[in-house]
N, C-alpha and C positions, 0 to 999 in steps of 0.2 A: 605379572599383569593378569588381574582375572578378567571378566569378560563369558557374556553366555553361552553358554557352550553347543546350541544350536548355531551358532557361525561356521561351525566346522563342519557341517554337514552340509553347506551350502554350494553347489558346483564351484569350482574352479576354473579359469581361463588361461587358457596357456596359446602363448603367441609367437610369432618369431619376428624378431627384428632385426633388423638389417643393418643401422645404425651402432646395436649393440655389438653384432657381429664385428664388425667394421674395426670398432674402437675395442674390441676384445674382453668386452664388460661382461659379458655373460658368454656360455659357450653355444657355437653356434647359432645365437643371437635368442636364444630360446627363453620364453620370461613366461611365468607365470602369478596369475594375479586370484589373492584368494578374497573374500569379502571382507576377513577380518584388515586386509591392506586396504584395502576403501575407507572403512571405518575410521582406522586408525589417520591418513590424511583427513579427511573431515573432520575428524573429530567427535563425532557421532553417529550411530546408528539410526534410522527415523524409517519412514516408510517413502520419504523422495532419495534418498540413499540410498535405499533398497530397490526403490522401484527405477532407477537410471542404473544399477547395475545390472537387474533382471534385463532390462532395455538392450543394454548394450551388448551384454552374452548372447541376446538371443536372437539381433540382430546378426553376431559372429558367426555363430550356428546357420542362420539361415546363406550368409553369403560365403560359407567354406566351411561346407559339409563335408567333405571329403578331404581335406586338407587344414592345416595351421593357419589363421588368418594372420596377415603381415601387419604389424604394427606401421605406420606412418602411410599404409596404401589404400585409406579409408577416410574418405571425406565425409562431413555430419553437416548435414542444414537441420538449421531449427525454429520451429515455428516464430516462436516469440520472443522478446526484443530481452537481451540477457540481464537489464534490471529490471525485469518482470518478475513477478513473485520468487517463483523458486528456482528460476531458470539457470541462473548463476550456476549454485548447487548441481545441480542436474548436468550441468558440461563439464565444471570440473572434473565429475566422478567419469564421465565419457575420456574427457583432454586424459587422464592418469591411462586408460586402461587404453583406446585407440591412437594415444600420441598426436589428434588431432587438435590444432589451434587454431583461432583467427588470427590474430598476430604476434603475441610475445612466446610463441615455439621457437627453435630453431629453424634457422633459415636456411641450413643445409652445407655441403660441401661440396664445390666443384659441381652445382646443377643436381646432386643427390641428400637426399633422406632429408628433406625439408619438411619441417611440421607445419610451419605456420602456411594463414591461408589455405586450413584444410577446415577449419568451423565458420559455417555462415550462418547469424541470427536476420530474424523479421524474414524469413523463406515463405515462402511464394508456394506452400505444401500442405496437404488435407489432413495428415495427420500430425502430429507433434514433433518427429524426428525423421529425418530421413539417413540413411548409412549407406551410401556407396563405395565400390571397389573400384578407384584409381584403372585399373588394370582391363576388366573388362566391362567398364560403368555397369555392371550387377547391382542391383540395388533393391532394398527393403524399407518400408515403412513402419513404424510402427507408435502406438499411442500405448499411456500406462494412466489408471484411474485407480488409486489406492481406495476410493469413498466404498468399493465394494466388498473390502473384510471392515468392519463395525471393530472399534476399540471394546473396549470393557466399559458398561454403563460409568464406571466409580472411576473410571481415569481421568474427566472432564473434575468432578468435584475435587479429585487428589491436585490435576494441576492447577486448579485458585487456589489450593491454601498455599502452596509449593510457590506459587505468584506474589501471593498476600505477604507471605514469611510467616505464617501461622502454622505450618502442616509440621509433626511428630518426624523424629528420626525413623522410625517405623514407616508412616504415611509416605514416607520420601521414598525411601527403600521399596515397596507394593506399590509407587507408581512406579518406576522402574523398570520393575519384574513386568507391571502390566503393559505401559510402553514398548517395550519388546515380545511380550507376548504375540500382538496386534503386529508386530514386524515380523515374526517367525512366521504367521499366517497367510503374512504376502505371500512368504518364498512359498511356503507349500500348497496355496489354491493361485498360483501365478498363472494360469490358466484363465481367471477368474478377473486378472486388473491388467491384462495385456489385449490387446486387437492388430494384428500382424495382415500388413498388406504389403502383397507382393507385387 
């Protein structure tokens, strides 16, 4: 499977789960999620892929600095109504890494490690996502604006003919390269398309 090879240089998230513990899936419920596993669920790399998992690391970051964040101990409100544009998108890539649902998660055992009923759309919040911690309602805000790294002038022209069915085996190939260029950028000026309210 090839695939670019700036993925691999992308932070990692490593979590512990409780659930996994539990059922003996992983040791000590420990999971680690790298971008190229996002990708590969989705099906794609893009810059709302990238920018819902910048989102959610650094949401984790912000609510357990000092510790493993708990998979299923993290609740997500989200601004907007999830057949809104890219919204969809945007929870899945959160539902995979924080184990949070609105309702087709798991319902739990015995009163524990219930997913669902942990994502609520149309929130009542200033920014786009909110991420709280079950445990001791800590919580972080945060919005993401990918319009602030610019693609490549010739990526607009490459994706109409790519559109049309007109564009060269070449032409397909260099928008690609340049599609992801424009996503490697995110990751490395993320600084640039995130706003983090505490």
């Amino acid at each position: 499977m090839k695939y670019p090879t700036f993925f691999n240089k992308i932070p990692t998230v490593t979590l512990q789960d409780p659930l996994s513990d539990f059922l003996g899936t992983f040791e000590d419920g420990i999971i680690e999620f790298t971008y190229l596993d996002i990708v590969k669920s989705a099906g794609h790399s893009c810059p709302t892929v990238a920018g819902a998992y910048l989102v959610t690391i650094t949401a984790l970051k912000e609510l357990y600095p000092d510790e493993l964040p708990i998979r299923g101990n993290i609740e997500v409100s989200i601004k907007n109504d999830i057949k809104e544009g890219v919204t969809g998108v945007i929870s899945n890539v959160i539902t995979q890494i924080t184990g949070a649902t609105e309702l087709s998660g798991f319902k739990g055992l015995n009163g524990k490690f219930a997913r669902n009923n942990l994502m609520h759309f149309n929130s009542d919040i200033d920014s786009q996502i909110k991420f709280t911690r079950l445990d001791n309602q800590k919580s972080v805000e945060i919005s993401y604006n990918s319009s602030e790294i610019k693609g490549n002038p010739k990526q607009q022209e490459l994706m109409m003919k790519l559109m049309q069915g007109v564009a060269t085996k070449e032409e397909k190939i260099e928008f690609g390269k340049l599609w992801q260029e424009r996503v490697e950028n995110i990751f490395q000026q993320s600084d640039r398309v995130l706003n983090i309210k505490k």
